[in-house]
C-alpha positions as CSV (number, residue, x, y, z in Angstrom):
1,X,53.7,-137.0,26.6
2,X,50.5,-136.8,28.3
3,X,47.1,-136.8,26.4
4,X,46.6,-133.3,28.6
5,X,49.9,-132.2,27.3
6,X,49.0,-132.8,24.1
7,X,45.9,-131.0,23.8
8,X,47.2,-128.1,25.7
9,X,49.7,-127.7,22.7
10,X,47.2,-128.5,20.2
11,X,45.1,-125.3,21.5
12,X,48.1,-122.8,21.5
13,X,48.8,-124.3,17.7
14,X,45.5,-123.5,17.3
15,X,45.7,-120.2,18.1
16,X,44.3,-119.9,21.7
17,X,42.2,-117.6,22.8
18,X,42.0,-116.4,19.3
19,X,38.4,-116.4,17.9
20,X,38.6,-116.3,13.8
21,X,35.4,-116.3,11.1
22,X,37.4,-116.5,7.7
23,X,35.0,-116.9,5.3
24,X,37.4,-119.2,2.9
25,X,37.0,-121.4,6.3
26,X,34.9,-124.1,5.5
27,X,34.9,-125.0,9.3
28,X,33.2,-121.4,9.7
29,X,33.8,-119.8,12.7
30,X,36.8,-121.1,15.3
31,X,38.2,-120.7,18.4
32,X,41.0,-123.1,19.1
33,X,40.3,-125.0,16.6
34,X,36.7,-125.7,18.0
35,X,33.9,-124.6,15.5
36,X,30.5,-123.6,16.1
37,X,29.2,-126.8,14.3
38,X,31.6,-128.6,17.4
39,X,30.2,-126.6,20.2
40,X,26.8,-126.9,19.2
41,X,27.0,-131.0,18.7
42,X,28.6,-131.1,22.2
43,X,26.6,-128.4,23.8
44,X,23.2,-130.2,22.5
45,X,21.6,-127.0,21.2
46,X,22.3,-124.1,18.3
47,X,24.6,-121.4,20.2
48,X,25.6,-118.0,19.1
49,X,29.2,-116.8,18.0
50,X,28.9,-115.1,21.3
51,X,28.9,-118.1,23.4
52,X,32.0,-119.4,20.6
53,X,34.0,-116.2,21.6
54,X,33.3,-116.8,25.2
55,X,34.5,-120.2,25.0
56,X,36.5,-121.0,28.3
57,X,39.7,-123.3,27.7
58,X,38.6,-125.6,30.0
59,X,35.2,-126.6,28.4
60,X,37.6,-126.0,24.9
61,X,39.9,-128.9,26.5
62,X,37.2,-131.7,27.8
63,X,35.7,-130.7,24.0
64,X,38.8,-131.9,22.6
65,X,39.4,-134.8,24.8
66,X,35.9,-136.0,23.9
67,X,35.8,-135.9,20.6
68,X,39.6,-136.0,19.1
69,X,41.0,-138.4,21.7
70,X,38.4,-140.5,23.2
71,X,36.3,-140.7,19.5
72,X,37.3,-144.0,17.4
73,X,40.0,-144.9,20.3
74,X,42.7,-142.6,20.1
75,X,43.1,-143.0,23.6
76,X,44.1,-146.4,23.2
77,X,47.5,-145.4,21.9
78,X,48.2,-143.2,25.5
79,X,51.7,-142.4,24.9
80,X,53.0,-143.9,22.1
81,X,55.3,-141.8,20.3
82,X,52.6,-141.4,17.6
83,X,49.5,-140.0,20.0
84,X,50.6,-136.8,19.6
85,X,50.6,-136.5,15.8
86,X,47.2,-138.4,15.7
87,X,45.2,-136.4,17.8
88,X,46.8,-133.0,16.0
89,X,45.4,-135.0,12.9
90,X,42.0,-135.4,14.3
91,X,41.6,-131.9,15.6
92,X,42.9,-130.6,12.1
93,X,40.8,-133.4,9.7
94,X,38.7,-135.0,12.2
95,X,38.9,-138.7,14.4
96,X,37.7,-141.1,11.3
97,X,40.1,-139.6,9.0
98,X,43.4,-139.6,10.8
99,X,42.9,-142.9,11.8
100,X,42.3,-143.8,8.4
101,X,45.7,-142.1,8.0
102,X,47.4,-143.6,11.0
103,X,45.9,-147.0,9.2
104,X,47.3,-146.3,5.6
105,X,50.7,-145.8,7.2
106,X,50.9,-148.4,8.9
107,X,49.9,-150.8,5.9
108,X,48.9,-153.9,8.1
109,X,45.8,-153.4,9.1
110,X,42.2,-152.7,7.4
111,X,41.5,-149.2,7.1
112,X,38.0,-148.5,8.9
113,X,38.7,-145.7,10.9
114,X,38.5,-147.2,14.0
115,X,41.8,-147.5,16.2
116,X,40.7,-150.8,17.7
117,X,42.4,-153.6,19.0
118,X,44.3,-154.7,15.8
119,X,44.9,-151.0,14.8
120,X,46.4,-150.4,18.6
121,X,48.9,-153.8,18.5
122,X,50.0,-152.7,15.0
123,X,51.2,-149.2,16.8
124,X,53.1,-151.0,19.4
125,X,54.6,-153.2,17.1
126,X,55.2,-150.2,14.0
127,X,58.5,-149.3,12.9
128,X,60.3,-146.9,14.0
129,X,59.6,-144.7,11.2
130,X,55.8,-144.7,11.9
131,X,55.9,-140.7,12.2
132,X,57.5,-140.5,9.1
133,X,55.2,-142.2,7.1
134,X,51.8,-140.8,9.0
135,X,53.0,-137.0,8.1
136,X,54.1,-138.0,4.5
137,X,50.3,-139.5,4.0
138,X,48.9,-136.6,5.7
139,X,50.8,-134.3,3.7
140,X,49.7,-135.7,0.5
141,X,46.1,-136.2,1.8
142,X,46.3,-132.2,2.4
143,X,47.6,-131.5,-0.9
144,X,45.2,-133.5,-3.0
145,X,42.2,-131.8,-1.0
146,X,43.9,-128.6,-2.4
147,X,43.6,-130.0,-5.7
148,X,40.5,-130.7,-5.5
149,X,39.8,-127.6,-3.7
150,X,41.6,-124.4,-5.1
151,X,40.1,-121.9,-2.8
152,X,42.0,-123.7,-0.1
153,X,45.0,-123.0,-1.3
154,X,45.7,-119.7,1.6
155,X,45.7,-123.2,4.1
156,X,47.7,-125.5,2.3
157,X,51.3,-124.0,3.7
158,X,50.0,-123.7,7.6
159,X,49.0,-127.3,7.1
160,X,52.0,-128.8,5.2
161,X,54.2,-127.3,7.9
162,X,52.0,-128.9,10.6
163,X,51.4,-132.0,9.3
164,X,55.7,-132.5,8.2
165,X,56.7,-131.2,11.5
166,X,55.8,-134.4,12.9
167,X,58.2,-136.3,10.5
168,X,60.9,-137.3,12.5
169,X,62.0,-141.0,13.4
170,X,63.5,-142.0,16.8
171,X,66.1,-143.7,14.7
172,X,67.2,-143.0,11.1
173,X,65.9,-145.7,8.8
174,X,68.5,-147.0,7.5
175,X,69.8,-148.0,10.4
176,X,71.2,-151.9,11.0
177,X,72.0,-152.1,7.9
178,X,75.8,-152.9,7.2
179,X,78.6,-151.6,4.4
180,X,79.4,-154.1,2.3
């Protein structure tokens, strides 16, 4: 799949064209999972929730692209199996911390944040079960900030289902292994 793909899905996940201001939100007000703290770091200026609710998908899409796929080098791992889940991580809990994430899972390299060169072989290289294990450590990443955060709690099911439905292997782990 396509980084474009990817982000196109990511905005209807997100709820596009739907602008929301739910003041449990600690993102404050959205649209497509763009807040106004987003638009205003890539617009350069303070802007209104006008200018959020008038947010054209195209200028939603480049902001995306920018800053959840070309940040910390998520572009680097253009179509691996895992792309998909990482940049859905990145729009959901930002670039640094799902490559931390993507880094955790994978066990073998240092985890900085950054998806460089080391980080990027390791993903070529992963098991298969690489999904697996980057929405189990998302999942419990989720859950401890609800912890640590009751008043997050309304979230913690939306973000559990989005983070698991990415757990899926291309082949079942245990396979190779023979009956004895």
């Amino acid at each position: 799949m396509n980084v474009d793909t990817i982000l196109a899905d990511i905005l209807q996940r997100e709820g596009w064209p739907t602008y929301t201001e739910d003041e449990r939100d600690r993102g404050g007000p959205t649209k497509g999972g763009i807040t106004m703290r987003t638009l205003e770091a890539w617009r350069g200026r303070r802007c209104t929730r006008k200018e959020l609710r008038t947010l054209s998908e195209d200028e939603a899409l480049r902001i995306l692209k920018r800053r959840y796929v070309e940040a910390n080098g998520i572009n680097r791992l253009d179509r691996l199996p895992i792309q998909g889940q990482l940049v859905d991580n990145a729009v959901l809990s930002g670039p640094y911390i799902a490559i931390q994430d993507l880094q955790k899972a994978l066990g073998t390299v240092v985890v900085d944040g950054i998806c460089g060169p080391k980080t990027t072989r390791a993903c070529v290289d992963a098991a298969d079960d690489l999904p697996v294990r980057l929405a189990v450590i998302r999942a419990l990443r989720l859950a401890r900030h609800v912890t640590k955060n009751p008043d997050q709690l309304c979230y913690l099911n939306g973000w559990l289902s989005r983070a698991l439905s990415f757990a899926h292997a291309t082949k079942t782990p245990l396979s190779g292994l023979s009956e004895h």
